[in-house]
C-alpha positions in Angstrom: -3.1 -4.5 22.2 -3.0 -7.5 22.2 7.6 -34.4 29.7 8.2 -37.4 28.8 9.5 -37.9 25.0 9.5 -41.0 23.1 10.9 -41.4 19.6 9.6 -43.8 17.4 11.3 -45.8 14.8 9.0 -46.7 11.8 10.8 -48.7 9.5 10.4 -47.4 5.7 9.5 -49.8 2.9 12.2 -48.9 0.6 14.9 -49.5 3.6 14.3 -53.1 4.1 14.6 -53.7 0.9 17.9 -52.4 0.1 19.9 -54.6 2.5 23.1 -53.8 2.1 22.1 -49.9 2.5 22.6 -48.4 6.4 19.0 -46.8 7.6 17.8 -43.7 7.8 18.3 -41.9 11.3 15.5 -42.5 13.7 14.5 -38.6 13.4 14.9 -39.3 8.8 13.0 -42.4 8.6 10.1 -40.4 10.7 9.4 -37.9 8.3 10.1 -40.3 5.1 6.9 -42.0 6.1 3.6 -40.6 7.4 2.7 -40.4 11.0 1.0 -43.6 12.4 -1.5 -42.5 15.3 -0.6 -45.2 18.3 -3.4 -44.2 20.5 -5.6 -47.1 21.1 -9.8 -46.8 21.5 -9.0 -46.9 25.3 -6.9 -43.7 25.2 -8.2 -40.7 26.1 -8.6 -37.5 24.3 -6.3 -34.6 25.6 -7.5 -31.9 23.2 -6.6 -29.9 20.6 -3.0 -29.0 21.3 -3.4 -30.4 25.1 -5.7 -27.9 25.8 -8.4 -30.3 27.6 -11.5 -27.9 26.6 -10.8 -28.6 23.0 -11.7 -32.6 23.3 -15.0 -30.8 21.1 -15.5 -27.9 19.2 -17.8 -26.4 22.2 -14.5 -26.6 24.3 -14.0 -22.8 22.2 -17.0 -21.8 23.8 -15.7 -22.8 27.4 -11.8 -21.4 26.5 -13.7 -17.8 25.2 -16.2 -17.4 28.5 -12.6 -18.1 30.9 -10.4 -15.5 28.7 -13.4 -13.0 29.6 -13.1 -13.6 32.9 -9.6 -13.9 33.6 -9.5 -10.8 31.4 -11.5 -9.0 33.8 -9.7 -10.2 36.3 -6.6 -8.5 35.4 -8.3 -5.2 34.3 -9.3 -5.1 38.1 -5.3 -5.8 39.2 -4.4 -3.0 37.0 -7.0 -0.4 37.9 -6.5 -1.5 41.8 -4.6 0.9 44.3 -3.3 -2.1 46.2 -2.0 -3.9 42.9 1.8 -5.6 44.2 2.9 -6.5 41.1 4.4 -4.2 37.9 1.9 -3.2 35.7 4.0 -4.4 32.7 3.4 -7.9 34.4 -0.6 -7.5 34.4 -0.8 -6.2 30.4 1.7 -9.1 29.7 -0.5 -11.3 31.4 -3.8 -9.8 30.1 -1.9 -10.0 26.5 -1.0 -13.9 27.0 -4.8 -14.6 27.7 -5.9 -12.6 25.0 -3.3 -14.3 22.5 -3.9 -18.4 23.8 -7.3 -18.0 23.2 -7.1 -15.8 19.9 -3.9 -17.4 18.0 -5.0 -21.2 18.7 -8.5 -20.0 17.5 -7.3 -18.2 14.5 -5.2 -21.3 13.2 -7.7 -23.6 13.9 -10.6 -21.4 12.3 -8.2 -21.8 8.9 -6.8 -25.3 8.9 -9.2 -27.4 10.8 -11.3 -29.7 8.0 -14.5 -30.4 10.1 -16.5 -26.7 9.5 -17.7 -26.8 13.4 -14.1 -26.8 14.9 -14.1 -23.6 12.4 -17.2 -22.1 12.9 -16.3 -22.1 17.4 -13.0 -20.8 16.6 -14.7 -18.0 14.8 -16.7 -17.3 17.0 -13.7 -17.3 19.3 -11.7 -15.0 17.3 -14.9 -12.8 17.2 -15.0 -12.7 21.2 -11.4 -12.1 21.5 -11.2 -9.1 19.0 -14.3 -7.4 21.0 -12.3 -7.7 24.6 -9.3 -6.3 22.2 -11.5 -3.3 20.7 -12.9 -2.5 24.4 -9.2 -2.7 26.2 -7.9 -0.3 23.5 -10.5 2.4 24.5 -10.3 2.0 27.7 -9.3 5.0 29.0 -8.8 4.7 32.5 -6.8 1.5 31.8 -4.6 3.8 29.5 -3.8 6.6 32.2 -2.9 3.7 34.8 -0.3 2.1 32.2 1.1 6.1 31.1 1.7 6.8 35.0 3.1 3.7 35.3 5.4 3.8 32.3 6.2 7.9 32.0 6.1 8.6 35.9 7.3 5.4 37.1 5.8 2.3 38.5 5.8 2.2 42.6 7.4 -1.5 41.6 11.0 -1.4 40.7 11.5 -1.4 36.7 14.2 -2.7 34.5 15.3 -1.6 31.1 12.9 -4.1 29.5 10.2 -3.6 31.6 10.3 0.1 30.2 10.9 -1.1 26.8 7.9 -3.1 27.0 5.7 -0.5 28.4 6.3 1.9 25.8 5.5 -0.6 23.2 1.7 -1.5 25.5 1.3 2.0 25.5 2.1 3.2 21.8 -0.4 0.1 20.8 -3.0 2.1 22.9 -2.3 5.8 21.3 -2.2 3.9 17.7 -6.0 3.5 18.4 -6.7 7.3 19.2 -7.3 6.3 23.2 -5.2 9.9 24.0 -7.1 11.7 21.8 -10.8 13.5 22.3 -14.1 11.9 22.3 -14.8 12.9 18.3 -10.9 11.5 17.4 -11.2 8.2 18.8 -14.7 7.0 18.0 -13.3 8.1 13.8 -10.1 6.0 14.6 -12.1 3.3 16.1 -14.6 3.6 12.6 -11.7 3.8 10.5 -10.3 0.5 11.8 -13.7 -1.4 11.5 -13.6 0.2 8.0 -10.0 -0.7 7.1 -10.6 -3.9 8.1 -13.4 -4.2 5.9 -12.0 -3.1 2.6 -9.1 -5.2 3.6 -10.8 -8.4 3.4 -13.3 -7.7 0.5 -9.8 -6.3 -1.2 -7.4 -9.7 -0.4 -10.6 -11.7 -1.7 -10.8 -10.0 -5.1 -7.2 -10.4 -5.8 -7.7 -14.6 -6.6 -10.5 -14.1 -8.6 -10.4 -15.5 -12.1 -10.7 -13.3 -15.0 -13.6 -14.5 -17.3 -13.8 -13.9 -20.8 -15.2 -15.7 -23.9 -13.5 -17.9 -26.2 -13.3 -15.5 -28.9 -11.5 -13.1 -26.7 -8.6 -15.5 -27.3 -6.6 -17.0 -30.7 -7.9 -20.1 -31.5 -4.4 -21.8 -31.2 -3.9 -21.3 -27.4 -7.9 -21.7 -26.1 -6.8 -25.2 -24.8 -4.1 -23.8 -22.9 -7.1 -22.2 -20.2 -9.5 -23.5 -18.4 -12.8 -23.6 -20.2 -17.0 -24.6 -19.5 -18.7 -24.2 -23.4 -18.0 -20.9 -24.7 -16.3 -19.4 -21.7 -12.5 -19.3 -20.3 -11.3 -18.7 -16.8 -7.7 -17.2 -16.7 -6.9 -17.6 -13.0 -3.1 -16.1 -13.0 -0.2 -15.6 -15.1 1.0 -19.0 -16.7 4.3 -17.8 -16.4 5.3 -21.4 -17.0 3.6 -21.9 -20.5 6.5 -22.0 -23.2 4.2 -20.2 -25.8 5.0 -16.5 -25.8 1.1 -15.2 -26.6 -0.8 -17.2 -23.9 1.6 -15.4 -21.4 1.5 -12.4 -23.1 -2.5 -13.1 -23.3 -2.8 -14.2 -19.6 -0.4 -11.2 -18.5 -2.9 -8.6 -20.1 -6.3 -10.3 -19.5 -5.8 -11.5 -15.4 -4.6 -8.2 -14.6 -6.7 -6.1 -16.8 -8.2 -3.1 -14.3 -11.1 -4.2 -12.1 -13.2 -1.3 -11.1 -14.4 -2.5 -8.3 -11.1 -3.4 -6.8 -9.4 -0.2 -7.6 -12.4 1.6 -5.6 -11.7 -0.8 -2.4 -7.7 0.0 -2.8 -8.5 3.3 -2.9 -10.8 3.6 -0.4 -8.6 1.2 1.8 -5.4 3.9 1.5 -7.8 6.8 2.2 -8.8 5.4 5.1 -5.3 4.6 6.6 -4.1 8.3 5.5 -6.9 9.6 7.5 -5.9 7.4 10.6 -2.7 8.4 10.3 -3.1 12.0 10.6 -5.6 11.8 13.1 -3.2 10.0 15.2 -0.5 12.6 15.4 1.6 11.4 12.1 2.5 13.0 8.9 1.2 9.8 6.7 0.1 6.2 7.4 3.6 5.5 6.8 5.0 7.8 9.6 2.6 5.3 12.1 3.6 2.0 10.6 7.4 2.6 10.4 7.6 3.7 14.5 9.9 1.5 16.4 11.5 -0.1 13.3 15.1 -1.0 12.1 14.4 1.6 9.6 11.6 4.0 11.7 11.0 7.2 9.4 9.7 7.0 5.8 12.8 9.3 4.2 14.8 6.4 5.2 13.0 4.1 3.6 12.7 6.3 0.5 16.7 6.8 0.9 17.4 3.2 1.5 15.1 2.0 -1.6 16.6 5.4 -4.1 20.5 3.9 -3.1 19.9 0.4 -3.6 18.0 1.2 -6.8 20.6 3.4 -8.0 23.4 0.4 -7.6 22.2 -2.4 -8.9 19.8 -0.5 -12.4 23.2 -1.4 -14.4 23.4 -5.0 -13.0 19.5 -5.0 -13.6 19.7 -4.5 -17.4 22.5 -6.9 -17.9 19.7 -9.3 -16.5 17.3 -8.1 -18.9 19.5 -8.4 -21.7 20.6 -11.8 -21.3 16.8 -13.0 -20.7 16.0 -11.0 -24.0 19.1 -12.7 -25.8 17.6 -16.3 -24.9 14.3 -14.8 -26.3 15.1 -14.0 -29.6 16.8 -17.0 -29.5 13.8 -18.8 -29.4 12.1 -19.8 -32.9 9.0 -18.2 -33.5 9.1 -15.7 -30.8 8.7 -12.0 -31.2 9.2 -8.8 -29.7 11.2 -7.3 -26.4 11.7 -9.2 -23.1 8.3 -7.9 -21.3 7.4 -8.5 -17.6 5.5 -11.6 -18.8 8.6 -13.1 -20.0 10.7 -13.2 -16.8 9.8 -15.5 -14.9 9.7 -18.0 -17.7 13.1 -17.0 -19.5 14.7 -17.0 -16.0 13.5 -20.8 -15.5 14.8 -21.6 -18.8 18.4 -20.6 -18.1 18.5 -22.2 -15.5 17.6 -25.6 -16.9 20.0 -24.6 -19.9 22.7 -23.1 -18.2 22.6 -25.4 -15.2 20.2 -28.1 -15.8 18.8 -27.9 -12.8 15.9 -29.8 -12.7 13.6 -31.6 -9.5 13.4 -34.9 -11.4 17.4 -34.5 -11.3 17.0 -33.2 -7.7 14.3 -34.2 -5.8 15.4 -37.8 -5.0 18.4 -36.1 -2.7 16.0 -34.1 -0.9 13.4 -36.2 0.9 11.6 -35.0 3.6 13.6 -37.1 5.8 16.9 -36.3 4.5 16.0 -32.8 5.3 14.8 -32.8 8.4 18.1 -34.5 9.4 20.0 -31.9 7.7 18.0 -29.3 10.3 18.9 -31.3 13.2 21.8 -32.0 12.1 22.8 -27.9 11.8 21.0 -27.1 15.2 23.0 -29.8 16.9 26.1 -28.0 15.9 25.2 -24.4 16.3 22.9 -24.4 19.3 23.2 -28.0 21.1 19.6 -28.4 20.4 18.1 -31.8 18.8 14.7 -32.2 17.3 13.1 -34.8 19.0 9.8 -37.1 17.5 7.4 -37.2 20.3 4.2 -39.3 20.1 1.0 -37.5 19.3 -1.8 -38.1 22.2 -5.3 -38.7 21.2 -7.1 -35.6 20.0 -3.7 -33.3 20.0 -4.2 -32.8 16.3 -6.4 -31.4 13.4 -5.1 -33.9 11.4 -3.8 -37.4 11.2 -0.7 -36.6 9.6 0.9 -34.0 11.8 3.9 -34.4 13.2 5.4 -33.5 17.1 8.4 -32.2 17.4 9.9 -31.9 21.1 12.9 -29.0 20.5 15.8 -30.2 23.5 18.7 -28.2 24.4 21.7 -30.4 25.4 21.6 -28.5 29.1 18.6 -26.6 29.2 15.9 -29.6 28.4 12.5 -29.0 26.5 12.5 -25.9 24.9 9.0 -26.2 23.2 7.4 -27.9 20.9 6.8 -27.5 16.8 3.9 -29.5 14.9 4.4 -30.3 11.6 1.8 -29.8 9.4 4.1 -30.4 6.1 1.5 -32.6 3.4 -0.6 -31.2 1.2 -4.1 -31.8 1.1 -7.8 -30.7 0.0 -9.3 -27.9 1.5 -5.9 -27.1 2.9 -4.6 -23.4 3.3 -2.0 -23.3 0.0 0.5 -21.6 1.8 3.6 -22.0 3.4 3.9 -20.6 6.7 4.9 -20.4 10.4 1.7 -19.9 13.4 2.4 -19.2 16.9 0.1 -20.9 19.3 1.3 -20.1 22.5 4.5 -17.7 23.1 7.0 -18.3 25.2 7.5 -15.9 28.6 8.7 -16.3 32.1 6.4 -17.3 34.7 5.7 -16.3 38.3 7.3 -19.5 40.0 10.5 -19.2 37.9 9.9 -21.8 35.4 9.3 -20.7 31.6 6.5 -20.7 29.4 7.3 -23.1 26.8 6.4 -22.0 23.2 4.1 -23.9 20.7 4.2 -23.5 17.0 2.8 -24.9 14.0 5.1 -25.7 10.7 2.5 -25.4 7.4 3.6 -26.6 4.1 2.5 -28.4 1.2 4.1 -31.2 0.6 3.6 -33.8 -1.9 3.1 -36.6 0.3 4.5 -40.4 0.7 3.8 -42.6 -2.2 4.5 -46.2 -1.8 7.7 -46.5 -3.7 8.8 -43.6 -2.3 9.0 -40.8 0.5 8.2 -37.3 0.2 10.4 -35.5 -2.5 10.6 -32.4 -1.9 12.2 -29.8 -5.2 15.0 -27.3 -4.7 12.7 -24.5 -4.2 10.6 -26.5 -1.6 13.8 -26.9 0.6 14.4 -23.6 0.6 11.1 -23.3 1.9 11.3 -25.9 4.4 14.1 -23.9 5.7 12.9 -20.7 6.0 9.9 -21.6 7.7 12.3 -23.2 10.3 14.0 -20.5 10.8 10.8 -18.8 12.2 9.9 -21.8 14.3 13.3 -21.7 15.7 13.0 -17.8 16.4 10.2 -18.8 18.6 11.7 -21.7 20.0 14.8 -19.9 21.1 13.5 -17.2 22.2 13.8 -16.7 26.1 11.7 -13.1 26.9 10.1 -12.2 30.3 6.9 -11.4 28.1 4.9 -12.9 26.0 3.9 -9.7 24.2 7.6 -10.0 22.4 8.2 -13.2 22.5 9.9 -14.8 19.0 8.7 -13.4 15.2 6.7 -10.8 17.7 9.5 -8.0 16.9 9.7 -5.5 13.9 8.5 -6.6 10.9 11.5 -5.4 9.1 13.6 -7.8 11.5 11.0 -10.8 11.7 12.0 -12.3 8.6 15.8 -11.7 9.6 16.1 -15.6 11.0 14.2 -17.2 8.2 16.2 -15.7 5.6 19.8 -16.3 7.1 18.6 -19.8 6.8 17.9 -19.6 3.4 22.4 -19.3 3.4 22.7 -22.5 5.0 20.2 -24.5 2.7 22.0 -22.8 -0.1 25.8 -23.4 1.4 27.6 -26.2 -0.3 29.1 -27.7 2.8 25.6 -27.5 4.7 24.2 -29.6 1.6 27.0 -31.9 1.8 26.0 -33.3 5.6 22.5 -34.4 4.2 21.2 -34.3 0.5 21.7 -38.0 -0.2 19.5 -39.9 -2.8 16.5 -41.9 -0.9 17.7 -45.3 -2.3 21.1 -45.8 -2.3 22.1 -42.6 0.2 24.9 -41.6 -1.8 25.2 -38.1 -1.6 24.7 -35.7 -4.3 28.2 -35.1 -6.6 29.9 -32.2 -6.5 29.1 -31.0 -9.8 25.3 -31.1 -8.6 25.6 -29.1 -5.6 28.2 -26.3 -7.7 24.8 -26.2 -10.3 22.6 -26.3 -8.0 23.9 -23.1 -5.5 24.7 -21.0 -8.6 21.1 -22.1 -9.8 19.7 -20.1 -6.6 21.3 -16.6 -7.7 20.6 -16.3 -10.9 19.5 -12.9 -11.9 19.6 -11.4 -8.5 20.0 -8.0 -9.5 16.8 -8.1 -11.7 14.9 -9.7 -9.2 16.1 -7.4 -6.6 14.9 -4.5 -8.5 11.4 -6.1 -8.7 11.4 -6.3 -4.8 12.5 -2.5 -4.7 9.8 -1.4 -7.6 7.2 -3.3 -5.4 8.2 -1.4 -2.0 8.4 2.1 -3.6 4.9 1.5 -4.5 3.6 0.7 -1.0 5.8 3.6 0.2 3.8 5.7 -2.6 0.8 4.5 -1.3 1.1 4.7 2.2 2.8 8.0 1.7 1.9 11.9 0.9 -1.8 12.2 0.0 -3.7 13.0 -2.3 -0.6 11.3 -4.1 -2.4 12.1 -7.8 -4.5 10.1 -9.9 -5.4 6.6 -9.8 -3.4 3.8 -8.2 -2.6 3.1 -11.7 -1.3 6.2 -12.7 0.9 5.9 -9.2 1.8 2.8 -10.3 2.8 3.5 -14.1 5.1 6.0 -12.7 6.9 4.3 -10.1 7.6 1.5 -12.8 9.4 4.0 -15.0 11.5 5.3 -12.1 12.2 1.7 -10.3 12.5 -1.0 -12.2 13.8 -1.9 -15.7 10.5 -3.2 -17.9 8.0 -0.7 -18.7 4.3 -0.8 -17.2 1.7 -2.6 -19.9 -0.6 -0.3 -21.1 -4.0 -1.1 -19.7 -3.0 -3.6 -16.8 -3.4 -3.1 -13.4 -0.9 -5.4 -11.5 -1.1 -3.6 -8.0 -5.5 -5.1 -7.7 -3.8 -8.3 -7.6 -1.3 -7.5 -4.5 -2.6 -9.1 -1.5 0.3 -7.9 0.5 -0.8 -4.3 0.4 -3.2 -5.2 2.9 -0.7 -7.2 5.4 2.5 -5.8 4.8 0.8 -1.8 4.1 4.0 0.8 4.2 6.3 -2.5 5.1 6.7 -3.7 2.0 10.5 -2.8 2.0 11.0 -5.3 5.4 12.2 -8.1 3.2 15.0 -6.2 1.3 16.1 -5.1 4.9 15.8 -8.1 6.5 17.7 -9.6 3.4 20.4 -7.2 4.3 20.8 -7.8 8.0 20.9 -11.8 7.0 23.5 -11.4 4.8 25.4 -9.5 6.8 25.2 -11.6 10.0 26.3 -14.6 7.0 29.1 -12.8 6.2 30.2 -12.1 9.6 29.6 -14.9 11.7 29.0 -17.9 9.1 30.1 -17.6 5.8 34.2 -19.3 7.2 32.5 -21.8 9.1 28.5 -22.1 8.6 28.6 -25.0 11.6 30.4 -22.5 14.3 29.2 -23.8 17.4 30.3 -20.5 19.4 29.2 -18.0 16.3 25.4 -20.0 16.6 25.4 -19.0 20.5 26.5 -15.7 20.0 23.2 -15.6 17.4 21.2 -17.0 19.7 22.1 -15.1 22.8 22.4 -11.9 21.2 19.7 -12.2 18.2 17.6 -14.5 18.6 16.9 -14.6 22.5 15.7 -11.2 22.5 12.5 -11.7 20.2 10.8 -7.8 20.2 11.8 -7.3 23.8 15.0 -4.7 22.1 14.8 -2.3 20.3 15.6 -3.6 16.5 18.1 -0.8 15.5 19.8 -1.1 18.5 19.9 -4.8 18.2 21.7 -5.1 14.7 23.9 -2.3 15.9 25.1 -4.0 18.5 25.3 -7.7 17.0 27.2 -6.5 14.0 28.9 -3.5 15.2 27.7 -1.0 12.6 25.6 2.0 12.5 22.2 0.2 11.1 21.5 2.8 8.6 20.1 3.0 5.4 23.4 3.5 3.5 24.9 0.5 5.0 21.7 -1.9 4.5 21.9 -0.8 0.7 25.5 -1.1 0.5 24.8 -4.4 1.9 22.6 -5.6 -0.3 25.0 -4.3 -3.3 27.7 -6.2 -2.1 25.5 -9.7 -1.8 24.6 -9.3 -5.6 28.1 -9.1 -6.4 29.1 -12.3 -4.5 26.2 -13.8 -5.6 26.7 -13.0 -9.9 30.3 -14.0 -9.0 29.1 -17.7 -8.1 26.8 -17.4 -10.7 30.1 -16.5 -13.3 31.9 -19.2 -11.7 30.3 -22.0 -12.4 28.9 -21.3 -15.9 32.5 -21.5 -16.6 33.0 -24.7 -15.1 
């Protein structure tokens, strides 16, 4: 169900010794250096995110034992005849309790480096999800909130108080609590057994293929990892310039894994089963409820049009990658789903040269971050501010503090940067919520903490962090959650920030993805690291066009992969083995034909995260071009079109309905039709820049 701010000033190596060259802004030369910790032996230790019960890893213990009784507390407030207050405030509150407790524990659990910090927030995590299972079949907790919500609450009730409600109350009927004694101890087994098959599935989709050395020609052995006689092929080499080791790679990594197809197909029985027993036709039917796009014939319709539109734009893809294949001396055969990825880098360094040695030196961490600072200045009035870290704030010693400051609002929250790679690190980029934002009794607001994830390569000494195209793009998007979160100004934390739809969550990151990719954006801050002249022109042209190459092909991949999840998550028995599904939604979706004897859906962790969602990203790509196209693509620094965003977008987090929400931002009827259409149209701008430039 469930200050005072100081900036420092560090002065870089390489700016000192370029006199005549200006410095870096206070906020650039920051990040082009690491963090410095400035607490002395005297100072003392606040804890683990300020929390002062996390000075030690046994602070989790203390944080768990008060979230079980505070919990309780509020179970008694709810259940109470004499409760003043509106029962949407008391599951907000028990949710907020639940989630500071569980969210800090969970990041924590995966990123701190010292295995006790990980083993107490596990344990943590553990305590929270057992308060969670008992709340959600609880049933005279349930009855309480359906009064409340259908019958009205003796406490006054606004629009988004019953919004909310309905959303607390459809979490508690997605675990079976309305349904008999038989039903919901099945659904609460079949959650426990979902989970399961999750984890052992998501864990089976890294492992390395091994085979022996004679599996392989003798010409491309030293291509793979090897120990004596055997080879580990640990994922695609899409990267490797000799055709038969991808070809080779392609065929042996994803070769069929029997045990994996059992757990995939265990794991979608067991979600078709909940499904049904909770009232829907299909697991998809559940997942899609309260969606931009909320019934599965949308999807299917939204997926079928796109695909329809863009298979002509697709082959041209094809044919052109093909064309710089046989073009190739020594190579043989058709383009084949190996080859993409590879043939799609190669035209871009041939066709554009766009390369990170060329690149990188325009794009150091610093330089970037003031090109985010720069564009939140202008659009929302908001500066990111470096604060100094406090002794035993962070997991790490090279974490950043950001203080996020509205020009006439003050602090808004806070975002710690987490941005260098290192060992035993989580290889992924992503955005955590530690504490959401929500309005508080006394009047004063909640203020939101996040966490920023990335890998980095990290400061050398000649040199800060250099970060490629592709890594900027990154940067960005990962922002754009943080700032979803940070702007966000809900009356509950239960939809506070990225906590909306999923096919709307990825909405903010994405539109940023427009203004890391828009010339004039680029212009304000990509400027080399030595001599801060900005990047040419003729760079930037390149460098843009570089980003849409093949968007039509890749576009169809996207659509290819979501029809499967649909497929899965869809009618059952849907005939055969995941494989078979999967051979014939190739042949119907996307442009390549399926390899005989591979199994490339074993390998696709997000069937376990994103299950019957899949298709969020090509919507959310959709509403994020549209809101582009609309509000930014004239002016992409439109101070009054960034507070329209914010106020009408962004503000909002889950606490409106998502449909209703792009309706009304863009004026349109938020239908699959027009989301297609959408998408249609963006490949077509995009090919045109492409077309451009490669004229140039």
């Amino acid at each position: 169900m469930f200050r005072h701010l100081l900036t420092t000033k560090p002065l870089s190596i390489w700016s000192t010794s370029l006199a005549k060259v200006s410095i870096w802004s206070p906020l650039a030369e920051v990040f082009n250096t690491r963090p410095v910790p400035k607490f002395t032996l005297q100072a003392q230790d606040v804890g683990l995110f300020g929390v002062p019960e996390l000075t030690t890893n046994k602070g989790f213990y203390d944080l768990k034992e008060n979230c079980v009784v505070k919990t309780n507390r509020l179970i008694e407030e709810a259940l109470s005849p004499s409760r003043s207050r509106k029962m949407v405030e008391v599951f907000d509150e028990i949710s907020d309790t639940l989630c500071q407790v569980a969210d800090l524990a969970e990041f924590i659990r995966l990123s701190h480096p010292e295995s006790k910090y990980n083993h107490a927030a596990q344990v943590a995590c553990a305590t929270v999800s057992g308060i969670v299972e008992k709340l959600n079949t609880n049933i005279e907790l349930y009855e309480v909130l359906k009064n409340a919500v259908r019958k009205g609450d003796f406490v006054v009730t606004s629009d988004i108080d019953n919004h909310v409600g309905e959303l607390f109350l459809f979490d508690f009927e997605q675990c079976g609590i309305h349904l008999s004694a038989n039903k919901r101890n099945k659904v609460v087994a079949l959650n426990d057994e979902i989970l399961h098959l999750g984890q052992h599935f998501v864990a089976g989709t890294a492992n390395p293929r091994v085979i022996k050395k004679n599996m392989l020609p003798q010409n491309i052995r030293h291509l793979f990892v090897s120990e004596g006689d055997t080879i580990f092929i640990n994922g695609l080499y899409t990267d490797s310039n000799n055709p038969i080791a991808r070809e080779m790679a392609y065929k042996i990594f994803l070769h069929p894994d029997q045990n994996q197809e059992t757990l995939l197909s265990n794991l979608l029985e067991c979600r078709d089963q909940l499904g049904k027993i909770c009232g829907f036709n299909s697991y998809s039917e559940r997942a899609l409820r309260g969606s931009t796009i909320d019934q599965p014939e949308n999807v299917s319709q939204f997926l079928d049009n796109l695909n329809k539109d863009i298979w002509d734009k697709a082959e041209k893809n094809f044919e052109c990658m093909d064309r710089i294949k046989q073009n190739e001396s020594g190579v043989y055969g058709p383009l084949a789903s190996w080859d993409v990825p590879y043939y799609t880098q190669t035209a871009k360094r041939e066709w554009f040269r766009v390369s990170s040695q060329e690149y990188s030196p325009y794009f150091s961490l610093g330089a970037c971050m003031d090109g985010l600072n720069m564009l939140f200045q202008a659009l929302y009035g908001i500066q990111l501010i470096n604060t100094d870290v406090a002794s035993g704030e962070c997991w790490y010693s090279d974490v950043y503090k950001l203080s996020v400051v509205h020009e006439k609002e003050g602090l808004l929250g806070y975002i710690y940067c987490d941005l260098y790679e290192r060992s035993g690190k989580p290889n992924q980029d992503c955005h955590f919520t530690i504490r959401g934002g929500k309005q508080l009794n006394d009047g004063s607001y909640q203020l939101p903490i996040v966490v920023l994830m990335l890998n980095l390569p990290p400061p050398r000494w000649s040199s800060p962090s250099l970060l490629s195209p592709n890594m900027v793009d990154n940067l960005f998007h990962e922002m754009g959650h943080a700032m979803h979160s940070m702007l966000g100004r809900t009356q509950y934390q239960h939809v506070t920030g990225t906590r909306c739809s999923t096919d709307f969550a990825e909405v903010p990151s994405i539109l940023m993805e427009y203004f890391a990719s828009d010339i004039r954006v680029l212009k304000h801050f990509a400027r080399h690291f030595q001599t801060k002249q900005p990047m040419t022109n003729d760079m930037l042209y390149r460098l843009c066009a570089s980003k849409h190459l093949f968007t039509a092909s890749e576009t169809q991949l996207q659509i290819f992969y979501a029809a499967l999840d649909q497929a899965y998550h869809g009618k059952h028995p849907f005939g055969g083995t995941t494989t078979e599904v999967l051979s014939r939604i190739q042949k119907e979706y996307y442009g390549l034909p399926y390899v005989s004897n591979t199994a490339w859906q074993l390998r696709f962790s997000h069937l376990v995260g994103y299950g019957a969602k899949y298709y969020s990203y090509l919507v959310s790509r959709a509403i994020a071009y549209l809101i582009w196209k609309t509000y930014f693509e004239k002016d992409p620094l439109c101070r009054a079109s960034g507070e329209k965003y914010r106020k009408q977008c962004l503000a909002y987090g889950g606490g409106k309905n998502p449909k209703k929400l792009v309706g009304d931002f863009l004026n349109i009827d938020p239908t699959a039709n027009a989301f297609a259409k959408a998408l249609v149209e963006e490949i077509n701008h995009h090919q045109g820049q492409v077309d451009l430039v490669k004229k140039m």
